[in-house]
C-alpha positions as CSV (number, residue, x, y, z in Angstrom):
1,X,125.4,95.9,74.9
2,X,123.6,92.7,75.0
3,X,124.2,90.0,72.0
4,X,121.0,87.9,72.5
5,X,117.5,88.9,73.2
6,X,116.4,88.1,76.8
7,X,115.2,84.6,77.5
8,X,117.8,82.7,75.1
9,X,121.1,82.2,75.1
10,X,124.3,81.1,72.8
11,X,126.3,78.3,74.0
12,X,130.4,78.2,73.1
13,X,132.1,75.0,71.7
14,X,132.5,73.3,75.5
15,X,129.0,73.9,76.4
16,X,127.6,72.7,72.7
17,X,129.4,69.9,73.6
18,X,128.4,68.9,76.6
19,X,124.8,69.1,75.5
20,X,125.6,67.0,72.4
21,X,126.8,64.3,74.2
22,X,123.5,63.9,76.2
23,X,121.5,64.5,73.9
24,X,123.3,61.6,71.9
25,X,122.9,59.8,74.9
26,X,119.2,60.2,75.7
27,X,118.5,59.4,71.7
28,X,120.2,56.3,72.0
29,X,118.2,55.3,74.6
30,X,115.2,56.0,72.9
31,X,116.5,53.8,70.0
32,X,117.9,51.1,71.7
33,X,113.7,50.5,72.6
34,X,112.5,51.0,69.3
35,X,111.9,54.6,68.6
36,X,112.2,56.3,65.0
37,X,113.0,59.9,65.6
38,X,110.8,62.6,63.4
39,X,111.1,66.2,62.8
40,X,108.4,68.6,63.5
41,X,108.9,72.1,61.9
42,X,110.5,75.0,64.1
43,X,107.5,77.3,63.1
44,X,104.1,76.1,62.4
45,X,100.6,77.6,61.3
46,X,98.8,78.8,64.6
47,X,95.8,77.3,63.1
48,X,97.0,73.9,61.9
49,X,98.9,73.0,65.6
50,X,96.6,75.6,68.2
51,X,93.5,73.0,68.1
52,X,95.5,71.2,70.7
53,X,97.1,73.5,72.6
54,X,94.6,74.5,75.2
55,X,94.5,77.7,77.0
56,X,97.7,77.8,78.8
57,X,99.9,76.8,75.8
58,X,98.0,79.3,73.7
59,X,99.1,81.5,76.0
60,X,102.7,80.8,75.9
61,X,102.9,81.1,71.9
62,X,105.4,83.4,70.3
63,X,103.1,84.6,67.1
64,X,104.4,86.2,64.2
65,X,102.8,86.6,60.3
66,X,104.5,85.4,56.8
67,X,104.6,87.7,54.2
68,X,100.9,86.6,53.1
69,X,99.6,87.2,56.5
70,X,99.3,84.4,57.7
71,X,99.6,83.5,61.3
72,X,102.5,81.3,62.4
73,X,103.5,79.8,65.7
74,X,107.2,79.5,66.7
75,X,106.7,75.7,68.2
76,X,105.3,75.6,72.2
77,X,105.2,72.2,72.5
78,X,106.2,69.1,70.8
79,X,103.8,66.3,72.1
80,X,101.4,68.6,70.2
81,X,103.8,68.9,67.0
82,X,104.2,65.3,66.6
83,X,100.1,65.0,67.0
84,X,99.7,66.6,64.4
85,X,102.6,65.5,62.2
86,X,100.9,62.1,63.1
87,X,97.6,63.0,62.5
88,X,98.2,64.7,58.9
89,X,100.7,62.9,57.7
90,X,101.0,59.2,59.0
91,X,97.4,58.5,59.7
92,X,97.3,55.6,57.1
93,X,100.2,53.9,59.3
94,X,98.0,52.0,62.2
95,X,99.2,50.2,65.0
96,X,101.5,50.8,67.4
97,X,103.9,54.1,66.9
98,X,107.0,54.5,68.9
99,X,108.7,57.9,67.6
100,X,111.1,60.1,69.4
101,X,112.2,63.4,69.1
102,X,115.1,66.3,69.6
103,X,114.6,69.7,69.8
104,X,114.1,73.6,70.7
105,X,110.5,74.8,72.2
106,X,109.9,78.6,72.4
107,X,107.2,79.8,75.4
108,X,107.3,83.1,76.2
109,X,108.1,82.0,80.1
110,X,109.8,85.1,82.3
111,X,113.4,83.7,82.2
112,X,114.0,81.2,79.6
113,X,112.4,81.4,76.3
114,X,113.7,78.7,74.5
115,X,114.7,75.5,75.8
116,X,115.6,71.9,74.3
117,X,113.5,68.7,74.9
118,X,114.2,65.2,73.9
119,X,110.9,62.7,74.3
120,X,109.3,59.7,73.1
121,X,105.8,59.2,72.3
122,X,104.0,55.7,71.9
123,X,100.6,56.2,70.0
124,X,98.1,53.4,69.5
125,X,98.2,51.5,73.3
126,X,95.8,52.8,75.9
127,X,96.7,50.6,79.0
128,X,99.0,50.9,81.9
129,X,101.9,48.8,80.4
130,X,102.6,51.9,77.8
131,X,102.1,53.9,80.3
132,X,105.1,52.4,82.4
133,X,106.7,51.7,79.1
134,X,107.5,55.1,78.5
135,X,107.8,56.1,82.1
136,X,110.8,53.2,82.0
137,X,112.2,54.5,79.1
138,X,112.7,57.8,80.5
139,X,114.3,56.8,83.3
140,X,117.1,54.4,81.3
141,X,117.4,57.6,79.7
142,X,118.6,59.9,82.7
143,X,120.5,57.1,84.0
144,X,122.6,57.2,80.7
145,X,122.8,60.7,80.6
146,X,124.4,60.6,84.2
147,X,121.3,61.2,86.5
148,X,121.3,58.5,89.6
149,X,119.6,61.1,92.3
150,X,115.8,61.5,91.5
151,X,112.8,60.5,92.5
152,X,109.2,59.9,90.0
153,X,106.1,61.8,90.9
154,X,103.0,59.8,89.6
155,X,99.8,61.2,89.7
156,X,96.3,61.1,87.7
157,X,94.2,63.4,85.8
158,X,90.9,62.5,87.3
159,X,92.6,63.2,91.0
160,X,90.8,66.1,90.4
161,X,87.5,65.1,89.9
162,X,86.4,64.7,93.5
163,X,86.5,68.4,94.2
164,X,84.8,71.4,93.5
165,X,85.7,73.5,91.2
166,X,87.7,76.2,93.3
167,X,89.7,73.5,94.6
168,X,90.2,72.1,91.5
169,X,92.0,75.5,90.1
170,X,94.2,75.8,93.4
171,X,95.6,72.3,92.9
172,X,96.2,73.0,89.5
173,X,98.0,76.2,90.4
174,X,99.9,74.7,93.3
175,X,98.2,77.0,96.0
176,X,97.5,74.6,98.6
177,X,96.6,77.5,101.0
178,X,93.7,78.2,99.0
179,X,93.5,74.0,99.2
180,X,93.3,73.8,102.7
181,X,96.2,71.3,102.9
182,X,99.6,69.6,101.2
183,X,98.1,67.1,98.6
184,X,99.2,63.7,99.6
185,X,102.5,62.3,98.5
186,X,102.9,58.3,99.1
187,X,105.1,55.5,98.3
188,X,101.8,54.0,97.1
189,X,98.7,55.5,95.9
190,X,96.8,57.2,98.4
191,X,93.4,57.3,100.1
192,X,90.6,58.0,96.8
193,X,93.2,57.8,94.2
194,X,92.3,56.3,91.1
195,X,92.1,52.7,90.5
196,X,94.2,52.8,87.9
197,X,97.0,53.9,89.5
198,X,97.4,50.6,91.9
199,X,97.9,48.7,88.3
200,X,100.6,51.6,87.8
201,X,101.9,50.8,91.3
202,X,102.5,46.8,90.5
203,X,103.8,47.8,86.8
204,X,106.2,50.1,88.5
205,X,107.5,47.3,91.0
206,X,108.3,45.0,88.6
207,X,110.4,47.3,86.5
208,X,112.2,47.9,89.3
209,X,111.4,51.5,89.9
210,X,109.4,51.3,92.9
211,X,112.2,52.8,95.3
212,X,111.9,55.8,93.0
213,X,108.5,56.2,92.8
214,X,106.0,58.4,94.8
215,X,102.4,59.1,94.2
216,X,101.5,62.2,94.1
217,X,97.4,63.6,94.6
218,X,98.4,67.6,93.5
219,X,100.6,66.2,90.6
220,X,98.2,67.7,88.1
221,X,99.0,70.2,85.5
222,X,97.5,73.1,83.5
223,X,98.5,71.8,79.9
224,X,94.9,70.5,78.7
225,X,95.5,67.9,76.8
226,X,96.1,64.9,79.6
227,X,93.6,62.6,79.8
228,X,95.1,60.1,82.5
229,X,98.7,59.4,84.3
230,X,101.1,61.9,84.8
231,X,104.7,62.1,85.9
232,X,107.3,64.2,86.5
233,X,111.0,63.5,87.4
234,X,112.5,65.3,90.2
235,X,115.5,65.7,92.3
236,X,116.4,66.7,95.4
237,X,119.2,68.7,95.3
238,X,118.0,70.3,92.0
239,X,115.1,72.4,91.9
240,X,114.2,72.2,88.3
241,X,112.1,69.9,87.0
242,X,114.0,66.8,85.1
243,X,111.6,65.1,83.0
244,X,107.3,65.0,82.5
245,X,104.8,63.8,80.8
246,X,101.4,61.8,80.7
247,X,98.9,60.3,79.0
248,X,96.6,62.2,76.4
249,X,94.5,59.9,74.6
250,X,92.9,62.8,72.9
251,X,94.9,64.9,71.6
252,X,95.1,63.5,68.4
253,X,91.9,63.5,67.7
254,X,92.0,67.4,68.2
255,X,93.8,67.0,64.6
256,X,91.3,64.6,63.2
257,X,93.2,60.7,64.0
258,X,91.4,59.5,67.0
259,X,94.1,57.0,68.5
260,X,95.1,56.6,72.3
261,X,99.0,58.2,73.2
262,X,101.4,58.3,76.3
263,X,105.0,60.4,76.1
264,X,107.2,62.3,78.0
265,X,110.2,64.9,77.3
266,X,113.4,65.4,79.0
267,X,114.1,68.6,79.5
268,X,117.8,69.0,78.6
269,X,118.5,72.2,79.7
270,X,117.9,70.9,83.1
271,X,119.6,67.7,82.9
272,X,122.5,69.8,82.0
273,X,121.9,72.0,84.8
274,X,121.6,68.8,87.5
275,X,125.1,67.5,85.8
276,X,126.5,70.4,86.8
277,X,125.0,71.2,90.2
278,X,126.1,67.2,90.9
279,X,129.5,68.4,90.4
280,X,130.0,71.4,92.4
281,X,127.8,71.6,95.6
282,X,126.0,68.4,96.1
283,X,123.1,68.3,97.9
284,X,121.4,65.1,99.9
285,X,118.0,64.2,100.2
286,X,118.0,63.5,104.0
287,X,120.0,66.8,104.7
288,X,118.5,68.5,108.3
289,X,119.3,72.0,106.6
290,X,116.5,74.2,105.7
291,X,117.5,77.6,103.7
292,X,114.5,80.2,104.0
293,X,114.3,83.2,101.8
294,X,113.1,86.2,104.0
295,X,111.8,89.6,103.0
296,X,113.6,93.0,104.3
297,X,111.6,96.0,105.7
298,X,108.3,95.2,107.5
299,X,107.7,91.7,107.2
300,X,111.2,90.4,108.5
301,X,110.2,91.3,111.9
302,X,106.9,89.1,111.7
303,X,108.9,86.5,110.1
304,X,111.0,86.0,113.1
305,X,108.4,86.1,115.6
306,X,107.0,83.2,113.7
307,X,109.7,81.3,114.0
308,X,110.5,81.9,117.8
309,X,106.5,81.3,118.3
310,X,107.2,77.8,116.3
311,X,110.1,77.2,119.1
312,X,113.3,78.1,117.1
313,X,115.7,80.3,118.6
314,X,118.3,82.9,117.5
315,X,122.4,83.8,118.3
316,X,121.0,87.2,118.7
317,X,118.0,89.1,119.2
318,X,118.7,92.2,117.5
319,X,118.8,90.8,113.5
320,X,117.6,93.5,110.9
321,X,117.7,93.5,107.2
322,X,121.1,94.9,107.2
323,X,122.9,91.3,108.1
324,X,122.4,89.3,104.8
325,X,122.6,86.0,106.1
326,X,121.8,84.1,109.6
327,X,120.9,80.4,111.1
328,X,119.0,79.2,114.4
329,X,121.0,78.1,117.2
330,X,120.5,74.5,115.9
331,X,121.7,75.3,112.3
332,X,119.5,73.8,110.7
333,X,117.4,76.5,109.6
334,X,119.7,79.3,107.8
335,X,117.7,82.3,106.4
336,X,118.9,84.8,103.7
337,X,117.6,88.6,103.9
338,X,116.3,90.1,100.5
339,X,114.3,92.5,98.8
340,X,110.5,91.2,98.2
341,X,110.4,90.5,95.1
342,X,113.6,88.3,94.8
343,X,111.9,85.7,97.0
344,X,110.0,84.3,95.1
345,X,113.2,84.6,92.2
346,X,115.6,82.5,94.9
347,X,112.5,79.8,95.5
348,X,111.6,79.1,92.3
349,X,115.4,78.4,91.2
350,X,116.0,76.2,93.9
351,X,118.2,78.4,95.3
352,X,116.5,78.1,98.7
353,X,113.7,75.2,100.2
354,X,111.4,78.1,101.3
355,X,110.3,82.1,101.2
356,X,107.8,84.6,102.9
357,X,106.1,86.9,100.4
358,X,103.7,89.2,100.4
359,X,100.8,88.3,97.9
360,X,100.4,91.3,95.8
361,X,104.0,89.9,94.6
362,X,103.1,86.4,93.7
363,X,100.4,87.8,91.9
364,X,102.0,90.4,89.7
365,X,105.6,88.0,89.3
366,X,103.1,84.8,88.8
367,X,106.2,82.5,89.9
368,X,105.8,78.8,89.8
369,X,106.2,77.9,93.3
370,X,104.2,76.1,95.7
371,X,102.1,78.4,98.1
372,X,101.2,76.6,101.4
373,X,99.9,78.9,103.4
374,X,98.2,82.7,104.5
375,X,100.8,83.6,107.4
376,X,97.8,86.2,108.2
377,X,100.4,89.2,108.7
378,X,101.6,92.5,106.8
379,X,98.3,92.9,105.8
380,X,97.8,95.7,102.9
381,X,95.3,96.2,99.8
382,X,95.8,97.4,96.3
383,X,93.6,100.0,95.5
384,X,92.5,102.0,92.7
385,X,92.7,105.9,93.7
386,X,91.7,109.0,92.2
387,X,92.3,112.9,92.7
388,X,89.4,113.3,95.7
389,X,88.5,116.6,94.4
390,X,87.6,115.1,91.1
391,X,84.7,113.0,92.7
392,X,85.7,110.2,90.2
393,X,84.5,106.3,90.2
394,X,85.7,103.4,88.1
395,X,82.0,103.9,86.0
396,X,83.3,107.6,85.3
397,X,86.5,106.8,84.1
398,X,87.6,107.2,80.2
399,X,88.2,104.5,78.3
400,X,91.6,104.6,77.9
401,X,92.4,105.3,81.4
402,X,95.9,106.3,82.0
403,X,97.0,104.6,85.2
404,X,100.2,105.2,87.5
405,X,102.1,102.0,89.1
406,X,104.2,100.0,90.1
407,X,101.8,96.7,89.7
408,X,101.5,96.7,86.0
409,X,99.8,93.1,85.7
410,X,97.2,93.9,88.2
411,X,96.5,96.9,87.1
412,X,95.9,96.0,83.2
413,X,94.0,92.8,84.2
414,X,91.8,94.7,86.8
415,X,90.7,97.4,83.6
416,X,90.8,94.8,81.3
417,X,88.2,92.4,83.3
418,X,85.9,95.7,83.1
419,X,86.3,96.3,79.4
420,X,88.8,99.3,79.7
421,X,91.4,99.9,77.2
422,X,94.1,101.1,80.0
423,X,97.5,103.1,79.4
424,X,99.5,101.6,81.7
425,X,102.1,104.1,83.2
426,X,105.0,102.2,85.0
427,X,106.5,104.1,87.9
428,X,109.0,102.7,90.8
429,X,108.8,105.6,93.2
430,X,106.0,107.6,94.2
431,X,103.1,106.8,92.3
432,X,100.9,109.1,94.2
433,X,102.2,112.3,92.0
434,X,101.1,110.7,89.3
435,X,97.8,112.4,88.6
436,X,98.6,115.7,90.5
437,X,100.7,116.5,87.7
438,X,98.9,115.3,85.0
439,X,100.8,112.2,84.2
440,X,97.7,109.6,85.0
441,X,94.1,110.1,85.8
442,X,94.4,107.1,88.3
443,X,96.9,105.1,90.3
444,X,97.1,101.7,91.5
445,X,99.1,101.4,94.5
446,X,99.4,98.9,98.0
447,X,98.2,100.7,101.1
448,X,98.0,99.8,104.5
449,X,96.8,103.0,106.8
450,X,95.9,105.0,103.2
451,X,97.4,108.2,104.9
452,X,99.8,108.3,102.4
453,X,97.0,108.7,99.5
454,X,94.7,111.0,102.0
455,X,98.0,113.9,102.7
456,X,98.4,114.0,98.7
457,X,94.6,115.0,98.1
458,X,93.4,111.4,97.1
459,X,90.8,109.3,97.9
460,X,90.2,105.0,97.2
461,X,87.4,104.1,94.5
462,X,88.0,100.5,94.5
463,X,89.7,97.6,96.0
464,X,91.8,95.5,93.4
465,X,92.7,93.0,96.1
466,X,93.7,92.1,99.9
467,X,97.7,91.1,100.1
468,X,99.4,89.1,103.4
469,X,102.2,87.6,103.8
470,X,103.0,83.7,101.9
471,X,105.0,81.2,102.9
472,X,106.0,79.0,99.9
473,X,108.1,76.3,98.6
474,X,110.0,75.3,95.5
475,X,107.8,73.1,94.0
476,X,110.5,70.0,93.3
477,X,112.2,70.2,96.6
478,X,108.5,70.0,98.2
479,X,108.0,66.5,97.1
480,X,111.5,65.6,97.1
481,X,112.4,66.7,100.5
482,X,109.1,66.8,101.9
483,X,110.4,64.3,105.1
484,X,112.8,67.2,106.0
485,X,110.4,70.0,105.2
486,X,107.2,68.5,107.3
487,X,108.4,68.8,110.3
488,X,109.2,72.9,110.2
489,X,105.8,73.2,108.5
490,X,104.1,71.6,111.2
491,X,106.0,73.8,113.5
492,X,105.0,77.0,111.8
493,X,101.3,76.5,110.4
């Protein structure tokens, strides 16, 4: 029987303690430059903090209503709590602010629900010394905590601004296949960046953090409310992301108090997590090995003639998805076999550099990894189909379809987008018997050939989407480890 609801978890005396003790660390950090800590509350009315959430954190609320009906917000994100603490209850106090805080944030995200943060945020400066000032502190703070192996990404809001909008979204989203190409990661800012970010640069150099620091051009995020730098701390042998944050000079004024900010949050569950993977299975930046992710059935075949096109060679020549684990001659590639959908699981841990995937998966998972590019094989589409001898269309359909699948967040957003009110049947074997027997009027399945569909007396009335195969990247170990990963991309692509 399980004692916690999915997505948090209880921690005994030795692990409360070990999160205590960096947490204690990080906050005497923070006070040792001049922070005050506040306390925002743990739930909030939706209408009182939402004005600054944007879309994406909107999204990610856990809603509920008080016994008048009113409807609260368990807390999404602190930079916006402490806005509007600021905002409604501090705005007489002008000049500079330098308040820090410790605490849980709840986002409904597929594995982890509720996580603790400790961050600082300096309100009243707009210029490039806050900027670095915070960045500077968060650093001190790591190192404290026990953090020596990372590396700073730095990039800019208006990085974006030079491209259309469609390339604007894949950046955003980390598909750089739908970019056309790896944004560019340098020591100093690259070709186009913005000016601001060569003041950055010299800020950065004098603090001492310059062999730290990379600047990054697709370091740009879908929370709305940054207005200018951003930065993330990253490690290579972790594939979590340490520590972020940016500028957002107006947030506050979302809440009525129109006054520049800069802050960032440590994530503390991952600190923890780096502490720990430190400890038991280090990992180096410079490492020559590569671990890929591969998909049984179909695609593993076209995997490996990838690979051998790219030049790499195997022990054997007869591997099948029944040996779970297998290197190149050279050992430096070593390539786990498992089902589809755990490839994206394994990337996005950090459990591997790399994965092939089959689109239809990253778009019903929605797993935040870094897709880098169409492989152009195991081609396949999901389809909307219907009993032939019905003579249905999508136009014809009720309402509230009923719908058979496996691809439950395709299918609701595909009825949804055309103003249906869908049941959404979920099956995980033959979908196709679904309306035959009166279970669904429609399913939504992947085909390839469409005999399948055509021997069970049904017929395609619309195309939801075309699905090859993906090869994609954990999104830290990209940046962090991109001088050992370029060289096998520019083998393979």
């Amino acid at each position: 029987m399980k004692r916690t609801p999915a997505g948090v978890r209880a921690l005994v005396p030795l692990e409360a303690e070990q999160r205590t003790q960096v947490v204690r660390k990080i906050q005497g950090t923070f006070e040792s430059a001049g922070f005050r800590r506040v306390v925002t509350p743990t739930f909030e009315l939706y209408d009182s903090i939402s004005p600054g959430l944007g879309p994406y954190l909107k999204g990610e609320c856990f809603n509920m209503l008080d016994r008048d009906g009113q409807l609260l917000a368990l807390r999404p994100d602190m930079t916006a709590a402490v806005a509007r603490l600021v905002a409604h209850q501090m705005k007489g106090q002008r000049g500079e602010l330098k308040l820090y805080y410790s605490g849980p944030v709840f986002r409904r995200r597929a594995w982890q629900h509720e996580f603790y943060q400790s961050g600082v945020e300096l309100i009243g400066p707009r210029s490039p010394e806050a900027d670095v000032a915070v960045i500077s502190c968060i650093d001190r703070a790591l190192r404290n905590a026990g953090l020596k192996d990372y590396l700073i990404d730095v990039g800019h809001r208006d990085s974006l601004r030079r491209y259309k909008p469609a390339a604007q979204a894949a950046l955003v989203n980390r598909d750089y296949s739908e970019f056309g190409r790896l944004p560019h990661l340098k020591s100093a800012p690259w070709p186009g960046a913005p000016a601001y970010l060569k003041k950055i640069s010299q800020l950065l150099s004098k603090a001492g953090l310059k062999s730290r620091i990379q600047f990054n051009e697709g370091l740009v995020k879908d929370i709305a409310y940054y207005t200018g730098v951003i930065f993330e701390f990253i490690s290579p042998r972790y594939g979590y992301v340490l520590a972020s944050g940016g500028r957002y000079d107006q947030l506050l004024g979302t809440y009525g108090d129109h006054r520049p900010a800069v802050g960032g949050a440590i994530h503390v569950d991952q600190v923890l997590g780096a502490l720990k993977q430190k400890q038991s299975a280090p990992r180096k930046i410079d490492t020559p090995h590569t671990t890929i992710a591969v998909p049984k059935g179909h695609l593993l075949r076209k995997t490996l003639e990838l690979f051998s096109a790219a030049g790499y060679r195997f022990q054997r020549a007869d591997i099948d998805d029944r040996q779970l684990s297998f290197s190149d001659r050279s050992g430096h590639l070593r390539f786990i076999v498992v089902r589809p959908t755990d490839v994206p699981v394994y990337v996005e841990h950090g459990a591997v550099d790399l994965g092939i995937v089959g689109k239809d998966i990253l778009l019903e998972t929605r797993p935040k990894v870094a897709e880098l590019a169409d492989l152009k094989f195991g081609r396949c589409r999901l389809v909307v189909a219907a009993p032939k001898n019905k003579k249905l269309s999508i136009r014809k359909l009720p309402h509230h379809v009923r719908v058979a699948t496996k691809f439950t967040y395709g299918a609701e957003k595909f009825f949804a987008d055309r103003g249906f009110d869908p049941q959404i049947i979920k099956l995980y074997g033959s979908v196709e018997l679904g309306p035959l027997f009166g279970l669904a009027d429609v399913i939504v399945d992947l085909v390839d050939t469409g005999n399948t569909l055509r021997a069970n007396g049904l017929e395609i009335i619309d195309e939801i989407y075309t699905s090859t195969a993906r090869l994609i990247a954990n999104q830290s170990y990209l940046r962090a480890r991109r001088a050992v990963l370029q060289p096998i991309l520019n083998k393979l692509l």
